[in-house]
N, C-alpha and C positions, 0 to 999 in steps of 0.2 A: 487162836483167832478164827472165827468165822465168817458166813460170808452176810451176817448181820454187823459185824464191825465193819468190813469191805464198802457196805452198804453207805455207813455214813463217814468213810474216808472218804467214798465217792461224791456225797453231801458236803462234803468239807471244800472239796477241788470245786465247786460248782455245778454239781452234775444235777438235774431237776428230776423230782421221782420217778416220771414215767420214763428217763433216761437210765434212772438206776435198777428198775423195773424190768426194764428188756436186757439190760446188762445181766443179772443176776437170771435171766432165764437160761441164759447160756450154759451155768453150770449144771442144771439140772441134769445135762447130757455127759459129761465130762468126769473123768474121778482118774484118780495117782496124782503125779508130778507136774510139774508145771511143763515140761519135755515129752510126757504122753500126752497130755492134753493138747499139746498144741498138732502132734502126730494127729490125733481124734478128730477134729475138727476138720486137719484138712484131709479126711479119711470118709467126712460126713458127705453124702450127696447134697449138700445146701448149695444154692446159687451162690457165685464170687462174692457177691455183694456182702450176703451175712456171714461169710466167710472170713473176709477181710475186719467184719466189725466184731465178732469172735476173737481174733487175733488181737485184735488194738485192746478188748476187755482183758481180755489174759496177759496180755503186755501191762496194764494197770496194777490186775491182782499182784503179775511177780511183780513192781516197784511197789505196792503196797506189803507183799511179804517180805523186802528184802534183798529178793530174790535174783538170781540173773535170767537174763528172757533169751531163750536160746534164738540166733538166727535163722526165719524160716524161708524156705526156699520153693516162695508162691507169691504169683503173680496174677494177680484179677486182671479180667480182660473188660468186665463189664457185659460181655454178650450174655445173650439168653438163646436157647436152642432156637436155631432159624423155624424160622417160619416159612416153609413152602407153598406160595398159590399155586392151584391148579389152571390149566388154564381155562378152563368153563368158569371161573372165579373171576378172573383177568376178565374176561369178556362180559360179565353181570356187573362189574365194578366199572368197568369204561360206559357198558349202558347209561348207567346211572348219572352222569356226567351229564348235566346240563347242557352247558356251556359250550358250543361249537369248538372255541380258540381253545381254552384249558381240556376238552377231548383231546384234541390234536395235540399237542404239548405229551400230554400222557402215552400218545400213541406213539409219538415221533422218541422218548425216553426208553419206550418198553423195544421200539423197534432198532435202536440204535445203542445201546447201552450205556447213552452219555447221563454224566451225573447232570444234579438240578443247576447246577452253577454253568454247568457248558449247554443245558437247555435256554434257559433265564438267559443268558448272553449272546442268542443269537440274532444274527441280524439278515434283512431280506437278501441281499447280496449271499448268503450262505446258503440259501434252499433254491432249487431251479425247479418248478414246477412243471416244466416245460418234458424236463429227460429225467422228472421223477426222482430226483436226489437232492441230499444234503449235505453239506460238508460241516465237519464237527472242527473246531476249531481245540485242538489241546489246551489244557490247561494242565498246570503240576508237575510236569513229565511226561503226560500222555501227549501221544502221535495227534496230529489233526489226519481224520480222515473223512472221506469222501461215503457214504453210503445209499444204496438204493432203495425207495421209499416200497411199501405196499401198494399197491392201486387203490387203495380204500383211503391212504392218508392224504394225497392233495387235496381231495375233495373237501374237504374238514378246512383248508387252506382258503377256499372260492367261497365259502358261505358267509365272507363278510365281503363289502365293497369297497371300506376304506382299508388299505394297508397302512401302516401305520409304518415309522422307523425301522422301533426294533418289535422284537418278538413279544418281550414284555410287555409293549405296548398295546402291543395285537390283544395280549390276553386281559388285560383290563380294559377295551374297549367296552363302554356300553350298548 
């Protein structure tokens, strides 16, 4: 059997060409057993992603061979190598910000390391402009805490007149 008969067992299951296409690129790299191959792959520097869909092809061939498909012991995370801003980066990318409210919002995130859900949820009663702090309110497990602002982020706070409810509000004001 080849992997021109592979091809149209995969045509048989449903698979569309440019499915069976990228399936069949995989072998190109790959040669033994169905249990080295699958060693090869997760051996190959390829991101999780084409990792896991390697695996799921090889899982096909061996039910197309027959064959038994050994259990592999791999886990995609779905990350990609982080990506580090500098922060001269941070600071061209806040420039760029239009938007008084949504600056502030970015600055009040970057400064406090609340996620977008405990930014998005705050409300006036949590920020005291007065003694330069916020209070983050936990969400999931995390602590609610109290932190103290920059001198550059009130200000970002005054350059509207109306205050609105909540925060949300604030940043979609026109």
């Amino acid at each position: 059997m080849t992997l021109i008969d592979f091809g149209i067992w995969l045509r048989s299951r449903g698979n569309r060409e440019a499915s069976i296409g990228r399936k069949l690129k995989y072998f190109r790299h790959l040669k033994g057993s169905i249990d080295e191959m699958a060693r090869q792959i997760l051996e190959k520097p390829w991101c999780d992603k084409s990792k896991v869909m390697a695996l799921a092809t090889l899982k096909q061939y061996a039910q197309f061979k027959g064959l038994p498909f050994p259990k592999v012991d791999f886990k995609a995370y779905g990350n990609v190598e982080p990506y580090v801003r500098t922060p001269e980066m941070v600071r061209h990318f806040i420039h760029r910000v239009r938007k008084p409210q949504l600056k502030a919002m970015i600055m009040l995130a970057l400064e406090t390391g609340a996620t977008a859900f405990e930014v998005w949820s705050l409300r006036w009663k949590d920020i005291n402009l007065a003694s330069g702090t916020v209070t983050i309110t936990g969400t999931k497990g995390h602590k609610t805490r109290t932190y103290r602002m920059r001198f550059a982020l009130p200000a970002h706070f005054y350059e509207t007149s109306l205050l609105p409810s909540t925060i949300l509000d604030f940043i979609y004001a026109s």
